[in-house]
N, C-alpha and C positions, 0 to 999 in steps of 0.2 A: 213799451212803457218804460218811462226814465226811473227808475229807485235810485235814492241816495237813502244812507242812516248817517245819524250826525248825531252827536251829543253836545247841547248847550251847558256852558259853565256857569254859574252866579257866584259871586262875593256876597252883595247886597243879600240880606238876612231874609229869607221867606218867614213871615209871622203867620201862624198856625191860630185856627181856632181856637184850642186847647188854651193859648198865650206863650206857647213856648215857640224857639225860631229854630230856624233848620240853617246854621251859615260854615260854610258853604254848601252848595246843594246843585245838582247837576239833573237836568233833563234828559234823554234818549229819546231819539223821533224817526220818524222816515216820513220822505214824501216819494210823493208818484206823480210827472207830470210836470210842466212847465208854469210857474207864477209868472202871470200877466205886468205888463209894462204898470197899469195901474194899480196892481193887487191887489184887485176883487176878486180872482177867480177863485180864492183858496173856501175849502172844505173842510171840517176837522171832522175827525172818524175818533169816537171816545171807547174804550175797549173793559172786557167785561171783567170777572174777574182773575181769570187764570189767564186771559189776555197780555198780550205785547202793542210793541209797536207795528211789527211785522204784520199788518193786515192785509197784504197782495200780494202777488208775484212770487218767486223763488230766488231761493237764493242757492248757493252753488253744493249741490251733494242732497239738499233737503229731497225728503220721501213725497212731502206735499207742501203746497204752495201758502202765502200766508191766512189765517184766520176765515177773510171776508174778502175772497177770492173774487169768489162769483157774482160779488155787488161790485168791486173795485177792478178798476182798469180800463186798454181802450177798448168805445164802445161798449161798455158796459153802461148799468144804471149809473152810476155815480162813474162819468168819463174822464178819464184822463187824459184825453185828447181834448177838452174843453175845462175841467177842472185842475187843480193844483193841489192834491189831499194830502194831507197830515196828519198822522197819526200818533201819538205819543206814550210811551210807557210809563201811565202813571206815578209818581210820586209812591212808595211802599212797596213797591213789587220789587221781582228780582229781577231783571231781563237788562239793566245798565241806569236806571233812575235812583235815586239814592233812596235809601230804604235799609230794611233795621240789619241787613247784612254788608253796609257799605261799612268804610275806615268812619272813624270819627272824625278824622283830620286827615287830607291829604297825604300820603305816602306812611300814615300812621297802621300798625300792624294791629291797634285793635278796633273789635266792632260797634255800632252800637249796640246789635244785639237787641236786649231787654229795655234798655234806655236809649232806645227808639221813641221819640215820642207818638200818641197816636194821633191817625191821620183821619181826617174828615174828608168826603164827596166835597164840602165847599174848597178845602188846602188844594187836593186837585185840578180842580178847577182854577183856580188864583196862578197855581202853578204854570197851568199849562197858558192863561191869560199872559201872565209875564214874556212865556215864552215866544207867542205871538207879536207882542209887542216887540220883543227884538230883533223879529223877523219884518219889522214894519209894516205888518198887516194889521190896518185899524177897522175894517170890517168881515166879518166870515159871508160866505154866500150860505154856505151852511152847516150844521154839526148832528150827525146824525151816530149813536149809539145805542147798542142794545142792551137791557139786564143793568150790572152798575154802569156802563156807558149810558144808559137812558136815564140815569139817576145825573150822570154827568152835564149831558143835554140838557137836563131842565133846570139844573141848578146854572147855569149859564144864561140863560134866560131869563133867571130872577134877579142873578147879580151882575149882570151887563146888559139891559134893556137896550136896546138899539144897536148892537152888537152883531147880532148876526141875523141875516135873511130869514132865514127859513131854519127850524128846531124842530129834528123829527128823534123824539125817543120812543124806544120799541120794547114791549116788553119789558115794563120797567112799573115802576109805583111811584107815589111822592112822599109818603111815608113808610116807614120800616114795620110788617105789623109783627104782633108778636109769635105769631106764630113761623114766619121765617126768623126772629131772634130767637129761638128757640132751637131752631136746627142750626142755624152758627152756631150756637152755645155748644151743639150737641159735637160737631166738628171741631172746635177752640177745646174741648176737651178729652179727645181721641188724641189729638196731638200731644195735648200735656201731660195725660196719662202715661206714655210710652217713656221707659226708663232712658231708653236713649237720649231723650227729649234734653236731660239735665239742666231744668230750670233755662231755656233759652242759649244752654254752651255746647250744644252739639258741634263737634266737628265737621267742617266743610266736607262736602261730596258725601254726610251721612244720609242713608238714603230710610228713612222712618218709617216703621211698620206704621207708629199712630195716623202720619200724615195720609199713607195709602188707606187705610179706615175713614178717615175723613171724607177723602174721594169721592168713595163708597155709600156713605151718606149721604152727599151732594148728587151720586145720582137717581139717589130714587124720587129727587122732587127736580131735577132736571128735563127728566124723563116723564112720561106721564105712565098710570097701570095699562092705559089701552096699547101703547106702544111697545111696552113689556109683552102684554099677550101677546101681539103680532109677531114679537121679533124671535120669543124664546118659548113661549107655550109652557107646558111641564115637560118639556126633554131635560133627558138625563144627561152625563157626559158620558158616552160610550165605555170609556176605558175604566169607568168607577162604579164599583159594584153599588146598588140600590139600599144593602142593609149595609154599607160600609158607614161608618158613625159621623167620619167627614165625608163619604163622596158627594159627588157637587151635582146639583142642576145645572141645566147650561148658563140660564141666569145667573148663579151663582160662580162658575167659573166667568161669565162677559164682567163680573162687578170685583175678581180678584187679578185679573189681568189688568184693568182700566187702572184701580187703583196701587196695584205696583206699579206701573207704569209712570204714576203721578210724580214720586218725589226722585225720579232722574232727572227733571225737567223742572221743579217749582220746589222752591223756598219754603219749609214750614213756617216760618217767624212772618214773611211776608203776608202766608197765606192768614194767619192769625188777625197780622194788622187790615187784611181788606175786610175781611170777616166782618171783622169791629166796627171798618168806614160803614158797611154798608147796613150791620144793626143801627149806627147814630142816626143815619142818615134818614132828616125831617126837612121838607123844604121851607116850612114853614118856621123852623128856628132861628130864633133874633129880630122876627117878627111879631107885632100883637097880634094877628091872627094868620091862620092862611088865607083868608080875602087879601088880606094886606100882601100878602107873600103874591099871591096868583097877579093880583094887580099893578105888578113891577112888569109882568113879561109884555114887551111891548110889537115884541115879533111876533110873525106867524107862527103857529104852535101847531103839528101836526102829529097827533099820537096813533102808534098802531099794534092793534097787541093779538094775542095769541087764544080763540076760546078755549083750545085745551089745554092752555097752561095754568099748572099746579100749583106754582112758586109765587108768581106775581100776577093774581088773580084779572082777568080782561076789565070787573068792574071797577078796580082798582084805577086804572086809567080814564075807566066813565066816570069816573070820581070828578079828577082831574079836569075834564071837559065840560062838568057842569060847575065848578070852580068859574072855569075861565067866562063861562055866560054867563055866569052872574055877575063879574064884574066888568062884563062888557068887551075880555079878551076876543081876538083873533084866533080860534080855533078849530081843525077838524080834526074826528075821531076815527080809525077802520079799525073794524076786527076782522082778522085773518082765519077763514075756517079752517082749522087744524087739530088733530087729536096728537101729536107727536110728543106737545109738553113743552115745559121750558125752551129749551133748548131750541126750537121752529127758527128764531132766527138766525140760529150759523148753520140749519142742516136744509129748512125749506126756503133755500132765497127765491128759488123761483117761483114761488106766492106771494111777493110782496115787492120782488127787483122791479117790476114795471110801474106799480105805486108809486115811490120811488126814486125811478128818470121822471113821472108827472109832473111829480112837488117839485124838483128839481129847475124842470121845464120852465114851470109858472102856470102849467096847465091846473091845475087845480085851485089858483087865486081866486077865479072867478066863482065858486063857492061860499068863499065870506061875505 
């Protein structure tokens, strides 16, 4: 399988929801695979939140391979001996896209920081639009993401109707409800609670207890309780005495290792800013209603979600699918039997990768 990573440059001023612009402003990508003489073949793969662009393959020293392994490559459900996927590090993150830790100005030594402005799932989306456009791909075969990649998906389908083939978001919702703005909140303020935090001017390579608390938080609705049971039970940690006032459960050591682990690798200020995309995040905004919203998607709309997920509940996407029939859309629904939680689509691909290559196929057109 061919990897390249590349980073696209813009001048021209990206205009943000909010109304403020981002000029200059730079993309990070990878693809996998050969684009066709006419390019159609390409595929966009939209990434979650603690996501990169790196979704396959290895790169050189790495412990494990990218993200969405197991769905991407050759031979795989989504082939790269027959597709040409791209991947993109959103807009806000840390990984090489511009975002509230890049310079303000080229070769300038300060950051945005706090005056970052916030970023919306639609700015994303516009972004990575742009970005294809200068790749001279004027049609997707398809764009397939999970969690805020499936917020990415559908928002791409509202705001470029005839755009891409086939829109499979996974695991995802089209409104934000409150009760996930509630645990961002609860995450948005572990991080700014932590003294180190200092209003957004933490020192580079500060690796934040708040951030690893945040973590921590994210995975008890990442995870589902049946999976907890299965994984850790009430074991203890061996080495820690039972009345000891801190000693840990195992559960409790798997949720202080995960979350140290987090801020070696991810940006607070970033994590902060996706937090925020993905509370705003309504597909139905700048619309008079959601009929009107649902009624833009002009493509196949293939939704699939998870029944034991906690975070973005499976009705939530039935939602979505009697949206679409009402106004006459192009849509099917599966739900995935699974107790694992959130998380099913980066840990159980093999319940849904054959799905998948179908949509992919055309095998399942015959349906609508």
């Amino acid at each position: 399988m061919n990897i390249e990573t590349k980073i696209a440059k813009f001048t021209k001023p990206l205009y943000l929801e909010s109304g403020r612009i981002l000029e200059p402003w730079q993309i990070i990508y990878e693809t996998y695979g050969e684009l066709n003489e006419d390019k159609s073949n390409a595929i966009l793969i939209t990434h979650a939140l603690s996501g990169s662009h790196h979704a396959a393959g290895w790169y050189e020293g790495d412990r494990k391979p990218g993200w969405w392994d197991g769905l991407i490559g050759d031979s795989k459900a989504i082939d790269t001996t027959k597709y040409f996927v791209i991947c993109t590090n959103v807009i806000g993150s840390c990984f090489g896209s511009t975002g509230p830790m890049s310079p303000i100005y080229p070769g300038s030594n300060e950051r945005y920081r706090l005056k970052f402005p916030v970023i919306t799932i639609k700015d994303m989306v516009k972004a990575q639009k742009i970005l294809l456009d200068s790749l001279g791909i004027k049609k997707l075969k398809a764009v397939v993401g999970g969690s805020m990649g499936g917020m990415q998906a559908l928002r791409f389908g509202v705001d470029f109707p005839g755009f891409i083939e086939r829109i499979i978001p996974i695991a995802t919702t089209y409104q934000t409800r409150p009760y996930v703005i509630a645990i961002n909140k609860s995450m948005i303020e572990a991080i700014r609670a932590d003294c180190e935090f200092k209003n957004g001017n933490y020192e580079i390579g500060t690796e934040l207890k708040g951030l690893a608390v945040a973590r921590m938080i994210g995975y008890l609705n990442y995870i589902s309780p049946k999976t907890f049971d299965k994984k850790f039970g009430r074991e203890y940690v061996k080495t820690d005495g039972m009345f000891e006032l801190f000693g840990r459960f195992q559960v409790e050591s798997y949720l202080e290792y995960n979350g140290a682990m987090f801020p070696k690798w991810f940006d607070a200020l970033s994590y902060i800013y996706l937090l925020k995309a993905i509370s705003l995040f309504d597909i139905g905004r700048g619309f008079n209603s959601l009929d009107e919203a649902f009624s833009n998607i002009k493509d196949k709309l293939f939704l699939i979600s998870f029944s034991g997920d906690t975070l973005f509940f499976p009705e939530e996407m039935r939602e979505i699918k009697k949206y679409m029939d009402k106004v006459g859309g192009r849509c099917q629904y599966y739900e995935i039997d699974s107790d694992y939680g959130h998380d099913s689509f980066l840990v159980e691909i093999d319940k849904f990768s054959d799905l998948i290559s179908d949509i992919l196929k055309g095998e399942m057109d015959a349906r609508f």
